[in-house]
RODO-2510 file (C-alpha; in nm, 4 decimals, decimal comma):
residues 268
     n   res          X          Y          Z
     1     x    -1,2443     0,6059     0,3918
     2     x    -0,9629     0,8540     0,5708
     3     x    -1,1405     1,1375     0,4697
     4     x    -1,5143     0,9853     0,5902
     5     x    -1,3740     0,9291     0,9396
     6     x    -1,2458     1,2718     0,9180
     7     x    -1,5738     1,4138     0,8367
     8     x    -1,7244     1,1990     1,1130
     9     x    -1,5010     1,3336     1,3710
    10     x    -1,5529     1,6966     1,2942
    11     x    -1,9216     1,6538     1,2468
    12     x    -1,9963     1,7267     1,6041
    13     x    -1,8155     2,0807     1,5802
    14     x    -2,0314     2,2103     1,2769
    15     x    -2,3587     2,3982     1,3760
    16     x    -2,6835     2,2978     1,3087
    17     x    -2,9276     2,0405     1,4117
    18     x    -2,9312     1,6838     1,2789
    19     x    -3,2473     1,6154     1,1213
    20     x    -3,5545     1,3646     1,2206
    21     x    -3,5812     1,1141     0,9504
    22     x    -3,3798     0,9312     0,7149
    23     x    -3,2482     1,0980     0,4084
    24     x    -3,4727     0,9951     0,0817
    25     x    -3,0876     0,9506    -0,1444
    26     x    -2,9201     0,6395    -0,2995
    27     x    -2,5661     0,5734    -0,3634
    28     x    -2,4570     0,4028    -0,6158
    29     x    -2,1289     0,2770    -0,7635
    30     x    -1,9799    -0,0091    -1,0412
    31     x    -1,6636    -0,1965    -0,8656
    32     x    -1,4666    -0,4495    -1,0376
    33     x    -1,3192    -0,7187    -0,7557
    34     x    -0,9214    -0,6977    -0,6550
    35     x    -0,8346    -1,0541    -0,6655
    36     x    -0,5007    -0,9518    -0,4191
    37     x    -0,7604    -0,7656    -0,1572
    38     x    -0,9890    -1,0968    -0,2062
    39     x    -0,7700    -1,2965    -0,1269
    40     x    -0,6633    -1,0736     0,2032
    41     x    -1,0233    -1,0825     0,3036
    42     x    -1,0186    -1,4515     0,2994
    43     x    -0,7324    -1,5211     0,5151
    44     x    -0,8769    -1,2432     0,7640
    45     x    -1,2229    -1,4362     0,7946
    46     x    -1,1227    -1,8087     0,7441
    47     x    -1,2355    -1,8786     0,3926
    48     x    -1,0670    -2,0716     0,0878
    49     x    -0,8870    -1,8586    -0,1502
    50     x    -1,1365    -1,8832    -0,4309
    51     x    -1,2349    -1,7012    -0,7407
    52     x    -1,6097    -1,7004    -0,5817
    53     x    -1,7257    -1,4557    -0,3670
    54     x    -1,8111    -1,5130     0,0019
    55     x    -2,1195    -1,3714     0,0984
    56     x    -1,9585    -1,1431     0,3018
    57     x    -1,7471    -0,9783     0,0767
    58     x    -2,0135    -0,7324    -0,1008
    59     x    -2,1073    -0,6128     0,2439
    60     x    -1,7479    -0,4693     0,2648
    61     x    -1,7350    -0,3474    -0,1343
    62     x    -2,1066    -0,1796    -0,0105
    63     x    -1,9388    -0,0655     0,2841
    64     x    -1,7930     0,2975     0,2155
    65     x    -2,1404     0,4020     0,0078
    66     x    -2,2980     0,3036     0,3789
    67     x    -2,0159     0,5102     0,5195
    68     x    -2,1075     0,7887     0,2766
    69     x    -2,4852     0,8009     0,3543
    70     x    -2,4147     0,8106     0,7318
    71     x    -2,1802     1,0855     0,7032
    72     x    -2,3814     1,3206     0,4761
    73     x    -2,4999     1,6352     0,6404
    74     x    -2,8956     1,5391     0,6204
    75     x    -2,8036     1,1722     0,7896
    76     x    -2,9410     1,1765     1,1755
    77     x    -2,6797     0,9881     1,3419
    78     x    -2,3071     0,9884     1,3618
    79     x    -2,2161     0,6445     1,2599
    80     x    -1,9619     0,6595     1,5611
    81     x    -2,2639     0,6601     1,8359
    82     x    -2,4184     0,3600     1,6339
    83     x    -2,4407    -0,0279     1,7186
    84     x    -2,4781    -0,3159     1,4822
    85     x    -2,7187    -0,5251     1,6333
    86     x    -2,8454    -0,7316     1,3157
    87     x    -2,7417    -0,8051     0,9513
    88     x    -2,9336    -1,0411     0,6582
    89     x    -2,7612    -1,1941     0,3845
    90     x    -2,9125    -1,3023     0,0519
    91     x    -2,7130    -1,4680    -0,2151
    92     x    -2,9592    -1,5131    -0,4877
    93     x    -2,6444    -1,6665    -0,6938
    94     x    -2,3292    -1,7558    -0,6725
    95     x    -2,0945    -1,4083    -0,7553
    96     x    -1,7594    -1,4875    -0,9165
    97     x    -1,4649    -1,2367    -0,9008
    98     x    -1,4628    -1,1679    -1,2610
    99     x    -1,7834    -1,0254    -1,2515
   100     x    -1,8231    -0,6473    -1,2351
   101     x    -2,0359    -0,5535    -0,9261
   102     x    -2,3350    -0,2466    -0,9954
   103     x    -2,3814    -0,1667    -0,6221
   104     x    -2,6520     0,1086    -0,4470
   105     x    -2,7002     0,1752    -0,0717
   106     x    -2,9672     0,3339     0,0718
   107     x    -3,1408     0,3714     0,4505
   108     x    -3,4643     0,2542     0,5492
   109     x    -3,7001     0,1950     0,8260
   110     x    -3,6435     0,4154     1,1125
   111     x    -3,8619     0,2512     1,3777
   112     x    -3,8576     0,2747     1,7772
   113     x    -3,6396     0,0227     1,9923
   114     x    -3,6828    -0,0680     2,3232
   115     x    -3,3095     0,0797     2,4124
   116     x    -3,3582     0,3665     2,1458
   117     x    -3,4387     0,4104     1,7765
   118     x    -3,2956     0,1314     1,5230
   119     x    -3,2629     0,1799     1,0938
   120     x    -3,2059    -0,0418     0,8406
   121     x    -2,8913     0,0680     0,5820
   122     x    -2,9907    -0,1555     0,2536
   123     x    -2,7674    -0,2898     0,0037
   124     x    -2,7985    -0,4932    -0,3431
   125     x    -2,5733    -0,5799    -0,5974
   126     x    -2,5953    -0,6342    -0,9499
   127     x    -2,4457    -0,7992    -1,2217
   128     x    -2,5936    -0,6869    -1,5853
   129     x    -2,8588    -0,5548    -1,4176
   130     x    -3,0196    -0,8752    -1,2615
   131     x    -2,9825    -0,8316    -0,8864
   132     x    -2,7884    -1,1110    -0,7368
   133     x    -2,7392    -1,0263    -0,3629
   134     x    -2,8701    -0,7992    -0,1204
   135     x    -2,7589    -0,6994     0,2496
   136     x    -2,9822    -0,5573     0,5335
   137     x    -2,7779    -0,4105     0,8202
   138     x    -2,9832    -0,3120     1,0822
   139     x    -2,8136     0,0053     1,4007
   140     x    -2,9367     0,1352     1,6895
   141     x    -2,9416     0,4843     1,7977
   142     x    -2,8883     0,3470     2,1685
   143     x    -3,0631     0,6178     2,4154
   144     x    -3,0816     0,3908     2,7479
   145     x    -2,9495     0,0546     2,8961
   146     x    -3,0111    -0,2413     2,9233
   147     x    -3,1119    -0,5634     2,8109
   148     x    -2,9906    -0,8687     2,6080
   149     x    -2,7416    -1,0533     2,5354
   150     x    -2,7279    -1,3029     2,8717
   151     x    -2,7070    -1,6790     2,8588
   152     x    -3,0691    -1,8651     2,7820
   153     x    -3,1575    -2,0803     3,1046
   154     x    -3,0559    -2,4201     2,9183
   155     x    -2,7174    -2,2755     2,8853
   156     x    -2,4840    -2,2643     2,5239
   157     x    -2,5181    -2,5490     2,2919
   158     x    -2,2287    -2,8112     2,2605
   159     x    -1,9546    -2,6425     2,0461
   160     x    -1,8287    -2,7962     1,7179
   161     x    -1,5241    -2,5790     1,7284
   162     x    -1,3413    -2,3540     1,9523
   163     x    -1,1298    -2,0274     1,8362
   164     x    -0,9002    -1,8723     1,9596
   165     x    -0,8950    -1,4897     1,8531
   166     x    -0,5836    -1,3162     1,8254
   167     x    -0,5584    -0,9249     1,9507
   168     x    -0,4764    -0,7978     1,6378
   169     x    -0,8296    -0,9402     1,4317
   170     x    -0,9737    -0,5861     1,4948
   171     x    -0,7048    -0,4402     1,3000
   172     x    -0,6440    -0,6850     1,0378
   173     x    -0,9892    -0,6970     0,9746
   174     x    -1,0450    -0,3088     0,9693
   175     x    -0,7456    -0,3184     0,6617
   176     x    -0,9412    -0,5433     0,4311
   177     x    -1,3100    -0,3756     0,5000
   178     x    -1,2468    -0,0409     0,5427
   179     x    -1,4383    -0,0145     0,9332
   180     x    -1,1613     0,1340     1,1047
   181     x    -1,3899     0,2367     1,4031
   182     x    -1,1878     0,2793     1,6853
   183     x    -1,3776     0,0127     1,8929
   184     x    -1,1961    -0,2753     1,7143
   185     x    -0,8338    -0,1250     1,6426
   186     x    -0,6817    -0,1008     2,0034
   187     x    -0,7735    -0,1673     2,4064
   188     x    -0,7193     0,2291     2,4297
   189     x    -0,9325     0,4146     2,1583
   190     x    -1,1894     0,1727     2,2629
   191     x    -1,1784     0,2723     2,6603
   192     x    -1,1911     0,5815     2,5079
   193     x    -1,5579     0,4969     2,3626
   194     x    -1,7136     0,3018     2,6369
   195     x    -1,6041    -0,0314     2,5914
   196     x    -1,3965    -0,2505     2,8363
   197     x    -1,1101    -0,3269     2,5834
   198     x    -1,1308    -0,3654     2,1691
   199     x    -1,3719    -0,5705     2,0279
   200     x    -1,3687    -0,8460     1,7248
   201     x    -1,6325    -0,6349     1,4428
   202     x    -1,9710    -0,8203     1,3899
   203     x    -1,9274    -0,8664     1,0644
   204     x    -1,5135    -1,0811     1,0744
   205     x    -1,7960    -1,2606     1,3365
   206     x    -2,0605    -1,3753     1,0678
   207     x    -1,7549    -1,4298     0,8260
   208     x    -1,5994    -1,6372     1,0699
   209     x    -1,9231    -1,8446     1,0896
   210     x    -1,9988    -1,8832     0,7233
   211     x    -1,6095    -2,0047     0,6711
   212     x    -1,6301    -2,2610     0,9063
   213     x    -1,9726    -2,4037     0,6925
   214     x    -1,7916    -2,2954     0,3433
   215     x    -1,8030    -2,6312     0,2292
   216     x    -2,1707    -2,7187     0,2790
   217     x    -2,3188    -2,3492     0,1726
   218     x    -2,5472    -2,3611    -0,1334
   219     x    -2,4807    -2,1814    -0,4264
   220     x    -2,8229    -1,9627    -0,3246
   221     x    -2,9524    -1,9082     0,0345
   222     x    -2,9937    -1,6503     0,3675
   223     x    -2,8547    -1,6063     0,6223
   224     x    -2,9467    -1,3778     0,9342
   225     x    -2,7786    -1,2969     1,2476
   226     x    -2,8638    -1,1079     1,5690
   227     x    -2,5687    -0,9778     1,7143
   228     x    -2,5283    -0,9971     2,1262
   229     x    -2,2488    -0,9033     2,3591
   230     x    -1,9374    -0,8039     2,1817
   231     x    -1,6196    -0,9998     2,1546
   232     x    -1,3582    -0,8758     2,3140
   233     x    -0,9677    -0,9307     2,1757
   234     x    -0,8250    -1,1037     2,2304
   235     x    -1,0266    -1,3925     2,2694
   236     x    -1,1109    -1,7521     2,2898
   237     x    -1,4409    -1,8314     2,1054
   238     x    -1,7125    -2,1299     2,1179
   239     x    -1,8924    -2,2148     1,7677
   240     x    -2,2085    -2,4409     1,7136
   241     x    -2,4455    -2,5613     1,4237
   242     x    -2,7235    -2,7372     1,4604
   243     x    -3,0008    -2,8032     1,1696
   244     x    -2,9599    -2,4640     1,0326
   245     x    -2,8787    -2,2776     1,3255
   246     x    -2,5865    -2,1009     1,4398
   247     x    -2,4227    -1,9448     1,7383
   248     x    -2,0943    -1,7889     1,8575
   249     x    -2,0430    -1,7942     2,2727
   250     x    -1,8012    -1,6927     2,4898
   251     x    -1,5890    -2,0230     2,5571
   252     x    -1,5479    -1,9596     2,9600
   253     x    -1,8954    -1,8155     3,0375
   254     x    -2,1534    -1,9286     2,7986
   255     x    -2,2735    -1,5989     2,7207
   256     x    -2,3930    -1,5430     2,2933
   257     x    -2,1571    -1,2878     2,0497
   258     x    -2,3942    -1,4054     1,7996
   259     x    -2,7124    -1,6298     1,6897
   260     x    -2,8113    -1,7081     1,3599
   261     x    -2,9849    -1,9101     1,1223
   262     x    -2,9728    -2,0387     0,8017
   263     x    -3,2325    -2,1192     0,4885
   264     x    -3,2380    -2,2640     0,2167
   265     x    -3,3340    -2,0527    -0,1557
   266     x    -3,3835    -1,6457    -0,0895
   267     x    -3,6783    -1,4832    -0,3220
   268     x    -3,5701    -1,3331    -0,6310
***
């Protein structure tokens, strides 16, 4: 992952043009789980220490083939001008830690967005060659402002829960996924990109969310989010669930991190 971010630094200093569309190549590789970096993941994002699998935790074994893909010379974005703006989830089966993992990654669906142009980077994971999960992480190329993420007119739903997020979540989480974008790590590097101070990653968000319902998940199901204004560390957090949905606001003014829903049985 050092040398990725390395490559994504320098990219901006090699010559050439970046092309159009998305590149037609699919990454693949077979990982067998670390119980020890399991278990680090867990205390990160809230959950049990367990021989099963959150529904998280691909996403982050997935995570450097995405970072591969997105820094390959035919790719047309730098991952570092990207936002995360949506991610699905589906578990077709419970995935236990034993289990060796047959994981590929490729990009799809490079569409227009009101703020710029959005893709989809696609993962699934295998176990003896009958796909048991699958990931959907949808960026935007963001080429003008504006729009989203302000409080509805009926104002946040009633919290169940209220966290508080320590300063250091960026970083901690960043260790156990490998997404060491500056944004999250420190107030500084992210001035440095544009944002008022470092921000919690999406993803330790919809962890977060899934470990506070951990005991009540089914063994199969989906689960989408939509991710809003960004979360800034440190940080004091509202949660809500109601009848499948889900919701992460700021605690003081109401306005959505993150909505989401859940359902029941995903499509095999």
């Amino acid at each position: 992952m050092k040398r990725l971010y390395a490559r994504i630094a320098l990219a901006p200093l090699r010559p050439g043009r970046r092309p159009r569309e998305l590149p037609d190549r699919e990454l693949t590789r077979s990982v067998q789980v670390d119980r020890s970096h399991l278990a680090a993941y867990d205390r990160v994002c809230g959950f049990r220490l367990r021989d099963e699998l959150p529904a998280t935790y691909p996403h982050v074994l997935a995570f450097p083939l995405a970072m591969e893909l997105m820094a390959g010379g035919p790719f047309p974005f730098s991952p570092l001008g990207l936002v995360h703006i949506a991610n699905r989830i589906e578990q077709l089966r419970t995935l236990r830690a034993d289990e060796r993992l047959d994981l590929r990654v490729h990009a799809a669906d490079l569409v227009p967005h009101p703020r710029g142009t959005q893709f989809d980077i696609v993962a699934e994971a295998a176990v003896d060659g009958e796909v048991a999960w699958r990931d959907r992480s949808t960026y935007l190329r963001r080429e003008s402002s504006g729009g989203g993420g302000e409080r509805g007119p009926g104002g946040p739903p009633a919290p169940n829960a209220i966290w508080t997020v320590p300063g250091d979540t960026g970083r901690r989480y960043a260790r156990v996924s490998g997404d060491a974008n500056p944004i999250h790590l420190h107030p500084l590097t992210a001035k440095a990109l544009g944002q008022p101070g470092a921000i919690a990653h999406g993803m330790w968000t919809k962890a977060r969310c899934l470990a506070a319902l951990e005991a009540s998940l089914p063994d199969a199901y989906a689960v989408d989010v939509r991710f809003k204004r960004p979360l800034r560390l440190p940080g004091r957090a509202a949660f809500s669930f109601r009848d499948g949905s889900f919701a992460v606001h700021d605690a003081r003014s109401g306005r959505p991190h993150l909505t989401g829903t859940l359902s029941g049985t995903p499509r095999r």
